[in-house]
N, C-alpha and C positions, 0 to 999 in steps of 0.2 A: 625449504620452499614456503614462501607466505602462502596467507589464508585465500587473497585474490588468485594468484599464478597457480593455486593448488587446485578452485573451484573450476579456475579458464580449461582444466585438462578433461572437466566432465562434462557429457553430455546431459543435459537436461531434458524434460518435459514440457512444450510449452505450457505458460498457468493458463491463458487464453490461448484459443486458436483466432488468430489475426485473418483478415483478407490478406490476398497478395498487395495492395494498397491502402493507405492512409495516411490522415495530417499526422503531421506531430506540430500539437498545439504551442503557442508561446500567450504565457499567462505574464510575462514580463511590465506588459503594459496594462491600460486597462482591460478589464474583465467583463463580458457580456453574457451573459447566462445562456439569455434567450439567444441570440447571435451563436454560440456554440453547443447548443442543443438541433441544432440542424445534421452535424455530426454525429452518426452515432457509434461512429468504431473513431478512434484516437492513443494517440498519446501525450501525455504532460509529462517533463521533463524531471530530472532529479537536482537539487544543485540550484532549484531557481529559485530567484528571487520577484514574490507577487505581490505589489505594493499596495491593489485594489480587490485580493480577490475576498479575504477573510476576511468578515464582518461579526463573527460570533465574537460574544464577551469572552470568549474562552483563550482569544487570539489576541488581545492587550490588555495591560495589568498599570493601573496608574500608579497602583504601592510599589510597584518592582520600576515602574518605568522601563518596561521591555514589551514589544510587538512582536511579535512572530508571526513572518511571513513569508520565509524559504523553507522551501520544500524539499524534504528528504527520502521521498520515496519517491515513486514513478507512478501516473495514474496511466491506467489504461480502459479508457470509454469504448465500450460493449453495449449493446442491449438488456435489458433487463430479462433476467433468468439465464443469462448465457451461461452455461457451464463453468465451471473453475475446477482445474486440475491440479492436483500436485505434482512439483515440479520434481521431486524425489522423494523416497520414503521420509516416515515420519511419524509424528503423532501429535495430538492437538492438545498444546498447554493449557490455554484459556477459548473457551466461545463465550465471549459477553455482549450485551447490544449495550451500543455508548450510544442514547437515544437522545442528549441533549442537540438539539437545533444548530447546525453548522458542524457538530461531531462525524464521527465513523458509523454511525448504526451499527448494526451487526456486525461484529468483528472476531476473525478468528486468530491466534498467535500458536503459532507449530514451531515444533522444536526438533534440528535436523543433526544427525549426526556425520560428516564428510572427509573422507582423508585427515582424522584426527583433527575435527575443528568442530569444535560443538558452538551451532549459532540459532538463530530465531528468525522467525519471518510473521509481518504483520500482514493481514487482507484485513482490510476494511470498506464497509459501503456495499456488504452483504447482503442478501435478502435473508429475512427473519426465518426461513426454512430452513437455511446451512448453517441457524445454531443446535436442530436437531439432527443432521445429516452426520455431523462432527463433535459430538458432544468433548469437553475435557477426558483424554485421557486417549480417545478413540487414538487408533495404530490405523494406517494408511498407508498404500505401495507408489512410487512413480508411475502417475498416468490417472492414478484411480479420480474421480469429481469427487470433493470433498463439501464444494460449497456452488452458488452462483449470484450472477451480480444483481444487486438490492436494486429496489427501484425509489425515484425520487420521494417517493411518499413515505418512506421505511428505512432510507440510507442517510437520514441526517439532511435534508433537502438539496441532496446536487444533482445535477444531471449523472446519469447512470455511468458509473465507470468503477475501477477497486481502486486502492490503492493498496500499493506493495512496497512492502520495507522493511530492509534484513537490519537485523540490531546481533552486536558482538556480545552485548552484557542481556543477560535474561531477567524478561520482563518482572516484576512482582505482581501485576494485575492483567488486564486483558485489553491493556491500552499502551501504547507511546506515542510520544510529540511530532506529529507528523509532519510538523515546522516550527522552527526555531527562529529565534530570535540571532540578531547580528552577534551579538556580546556571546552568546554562546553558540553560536557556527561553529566555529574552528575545532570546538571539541566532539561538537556532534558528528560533526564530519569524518572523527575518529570510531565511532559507537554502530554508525548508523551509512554503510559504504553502500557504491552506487550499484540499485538492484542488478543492472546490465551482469555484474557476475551469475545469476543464474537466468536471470531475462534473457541473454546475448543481446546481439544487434539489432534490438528491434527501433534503435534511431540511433 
């Protein structure tokens, strides 16, 4: 049994507690900040491709000639301070703030062990509090609040929401690309699968 079919058999913890309702946002087109900061519960999809939203230097490289603008995690827009849960035991690789302008801000990377699959999961766009909630190293049970969500001022300047994103290969720092570029999709796609395995159906 793969890694997917193995996870689909366990019951998770929501990481957010959702409304019974909400959008799930489409960043495909253009991008309005102000226009979707009227929302403040959402979702942004895994798999997309956002050809206006990244403006940071950090999102095209003239040397390399590659843009990165599909997204490999799932955002989920919250209010600021909402709770964040662990969605299964665990324990915290990396809490680092990635505070450069258009980054992740505070960012936690936990490291899970499941029906013999050892993988990673990224929250990013933390509030500066949930780097001492969860220091490196800290041990965490299913259910327990490890972290909650950053606010515009402290999460890298986005409207409030995390991003979540499982990686198969473990991080070396307290960061990964939480969009990639076309020419390197196809293998991200391998590294970096869609959170809905421990998300479920929340679109």
């Amino acid at each position: 049994m793969g890694f997917a079919e193995s996870l689909s058999q366990q019951k998770f913890h929501p990481i957010i507690k959702l409304p019974e309702s909400y959008p799930i946002f489409d960043f495909s087109g253009d991008y309005d900040a102000d226009k979707n900061s009227i929302n403040k519960w959402g979702i942004g999809k895994y798999d997309e491709l956002r050809p206006s939203m990244y403006k940071g230097e950090q999102y095209s490289s003239e040397e390399l000639a590659k843009v990165r603008n599909i997204h490999m995690g799932i955002d989920i827009g919250a209010p600021p301070k909402t709770p964040v849960h662990a969605f299964a035991d665990g324990r915290v690789l990396f809490a680092q703030d990635n505070a450069q302008a258009w980054d992740y801000g505070p960012t936690l990377i936990t490291e899970h062990e499941i029906e013999g699959f050892q993988f990673w999961l990224l929250l990013g766009h933390l509030s500066k509090e949930s780097l001492q909630m969860s220091p490196a190293g800290n041990e965490f049970v299913q259910g327990e609040i490890i972290a909650e969500v950053g606010s515009k001022e402290v999460n890298g300047g986005w409207n409030p929401h995390i991003h979540v994103q499982v990686s198969l290969i473990k991080p070396s720092e307290g960061d990964l690309p939480g969009v990639v570029s076309q020419e390197d999709h196809s293998e991200a796609l391998k590294i970096y699968p869609d959170p809905r395995i421990i998300l479920g159906a929340i679109y």
